[in-house]
Structure formats: structure tokens, C-alpha cells
C-alpha positions, 0 to 999 in steps of 0.5 A: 850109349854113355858120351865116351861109350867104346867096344872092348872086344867084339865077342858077345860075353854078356851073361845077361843079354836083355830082359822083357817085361810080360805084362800079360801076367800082370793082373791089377795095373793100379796095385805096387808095383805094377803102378810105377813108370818102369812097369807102364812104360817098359817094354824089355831093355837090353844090357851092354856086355860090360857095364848098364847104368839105368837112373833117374828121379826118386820113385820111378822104380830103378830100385825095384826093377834092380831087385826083381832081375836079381830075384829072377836071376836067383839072388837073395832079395836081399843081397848077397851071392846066390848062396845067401837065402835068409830074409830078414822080411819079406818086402820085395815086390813080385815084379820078378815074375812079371819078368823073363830073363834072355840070358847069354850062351856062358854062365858067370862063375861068380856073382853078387847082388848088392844093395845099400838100403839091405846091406846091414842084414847082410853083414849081420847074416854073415856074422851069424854064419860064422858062429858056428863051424864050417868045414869051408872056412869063415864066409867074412875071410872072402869079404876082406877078414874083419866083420863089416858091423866092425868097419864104417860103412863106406870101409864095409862097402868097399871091402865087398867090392874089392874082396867079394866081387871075382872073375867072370860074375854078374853083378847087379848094384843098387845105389853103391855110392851111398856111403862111399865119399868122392875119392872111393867112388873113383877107386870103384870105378878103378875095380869095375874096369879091373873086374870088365877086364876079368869078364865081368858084367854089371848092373847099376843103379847110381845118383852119382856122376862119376860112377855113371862116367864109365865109358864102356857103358850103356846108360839109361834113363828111366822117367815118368815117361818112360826109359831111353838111352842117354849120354852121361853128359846129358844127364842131369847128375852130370849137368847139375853138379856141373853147374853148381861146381863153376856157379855155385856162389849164384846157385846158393844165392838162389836156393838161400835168399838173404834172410833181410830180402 
């Protein structure tokens, strides 16, 4: 559990309750991205009804295993709502046939897949739906009204979160701080409670120690070695941005030696 994790009601609303890795199906073990720890060392996880953050290490595959529950879920691999089906190349892994889904009793009326590395091919997509006619109105009306290549992109992403993102929906984040400065990360973490508040779930890759603060949360982290479940205080996002921010004159003297030593 995350270090100040609390029950918000006792009825079970998750949508996505757990997920089990088959690795029956697997057929070569040495082969992307079979190989990664998520896939060795996972056996299935299970998902708190508001909030699981899983972190870690670059290149242990929290990405990838993000993207495969999208996929599996039925999300564009690379982003969007269930209703985005373009695809700007085929990277995505096959990890997502290798998964099953043990999902809740109530489906989300709404949804997002959201991942900063494909976020560009999104706004673009958008765009090009827009060109043409469209009895239902314009898609970038419901991201806020102003086209996200207009917009930085810490503005574009945040006018996703706070625009798109709707009542009882499952969302699924990769790495949403990545162009979000410090004070929009505190304003996110406002929106995920207003949108837990609205039975909302969410599942998060994040580097970031304040996003993982949420405390109504599960957190997990994924290694080499394997995944467990961690406090936000034991983590080391939290531990080394604690320790750099009350010793960070000796932290710089270490990691920048005087140039005459």
C-alpha cells in the first residue's frame, strides 16, 4: 500500500480488478519482450479501485506492460479513447496476448489511454479528424477547443487531463509528468481525486514523487528482481529527491568535483 493509503468506500467499483500473465503462450523467453523482468518475474497484479502506480528503473518494462493492458483492454496503442484506431506505426509489443484481463462487475462509461512518448500522433490524428465534416461536432471541442500542436505541451497535456478525462472511466497513464512542470503535477493530482470522487480508476506509470503521493493508492515497484508493493516514502523517487532538497550543496560537491581536485 502507498505510506498514507485509506479506503474511500467499501463497495468494490474497480473495473479492472487484476491481471494475469499466461506465460504458457509465451513461446521464445529470450525474444522483446518476453525478455524484460515484468514478464520473468510477473505473475499477475491486482489493481486498487482508485489509484496503482507501478515504478521503477528505466528498461524494466513499465511502459510496455502499461501498453499491453491498454491493448488488451481494447485502447489505440497508441493513445486516445477506445474510438482512436489510427496508427502511425506498428511498434507496440504482442505482450498483450500473453495477458488476461479479470475485470469488475460495472464497465467505465468512459475511458483514455494516455502516453507521452505517442502523444504527438494523437494531437495530430485529431486534427485530421477535424478536417473533415462530422455531424457529432468537432473531436478537439471535448479536448478544451484549441488544437494541441497549438498549445505547449505541458498546456496540451494538461488540457487532456482536464477536458477529456470524464465520470466513471478507466485511465491508464504512461509517464504523465513528462512535460508537466512541479505546480501542474500538484494540479494533476487535484484532478485524479475530483475524477476517483467521480468513480474513477487509474493506472499510472510515473518518475515523479509527487504524483505517486496520492494516498488512496497502491504502489508497486517493478525491478530486475521482480515486483512488489512499496510505501511512497520507501521509494527511491521519494528518497532521493528528498535527500538532494536538504543536502543538496554536498550532493552537487559529490556528483561535481572541483575541476583543480
Amino acid at each position: 500500500m502507498n505510506g498514507n493509503s485509506k479506503s474511500t468506500s467499501k463497495i468494490d467499483r474497480r473495473y479492472l480488478r487484476r491481471i494475469q500473465l499466461q506465460k504458457e503462450n509465451i513461446e521464445n523467453h529470450d525474444q522483446y519482450p518476453f525478455n524484460l523482468p515484468v514478464v520473468n518475474e510477473v505473475e499477475q497484479i491486482h489493481f486498487h479501485d482508485r489509484v496503482t502506480y507501478i515504478v521503477g528503473e528505466n528498461g524494466v518494462g513499465k511502459s510496455t506492460l502499461l501498453e499491453a493492458i491498454a491493448v488488451a483492454w481494447g485502447f489505440n496503442a497508441e493513445g486516445g479513447t477506445l474510438n482512436f484506431t489510427f496508427s502511425t506505426a506498428e511498434t507496440h509489443s504482442s505482450l498483450h496476448q500473453c495477458l488476461r484481463l479479470i475485470k469488475g462487475t460495472v464497465m467505465p462509461k468512459d475511458g483514455f489511454f494516455f502516453r507521452a512518448e505517442s502523444y504527438y500522433n494523437m494531437a495530430t490524428e485529431i486534427d485530421e479528424l477535424d478536417k473533415g465534416e462530422s455531424l457529432g461536432g468537432r473531436v478537439i471541442d471535448s479536448y478544451g477547443g484549441r488544437s494541441l500542436h497549438e498549445q505547449s505541451h505541458g498546456e496540451a497535456f494538461f488540457a487532456t487531463f482536464m477536458n477529456r478525462f470524464g465520470s466513471d472511466g478507466l485511465f491508464i497513464l504512461d509517464e504523465p509528468e513528462a512535460a508537466l512542470s512541479p505546480v501542474r503535477q500538484l494540479a494533476m493530482l487535484s484532478r485524479i481525486h475530483e475524477l476517483v470522487q467521480k468513480g474513477g480508476q487509474f493506472i499510472i506509470s510515473t518518475h515523479s514523487p509527487l504524483l505517486m503521493a496520492y494516498p488512496y493508492s497502491r504502489l508497486y515497484h517493478l525491478t530486475a528482481n521482480g515486483i512488489r508493493e512499496s510505501r511512497w516514502e520507501e521509494t527511491e523517487h521519494y528518497q532521493v529527491t528528498r535527500q538532494f532538497l536538504n543536502h543538496h550543496e554536498q550532493m552537487l560537491k559529490h556528483l561535481l568535483p572541483d575541476e583543480e581536485n
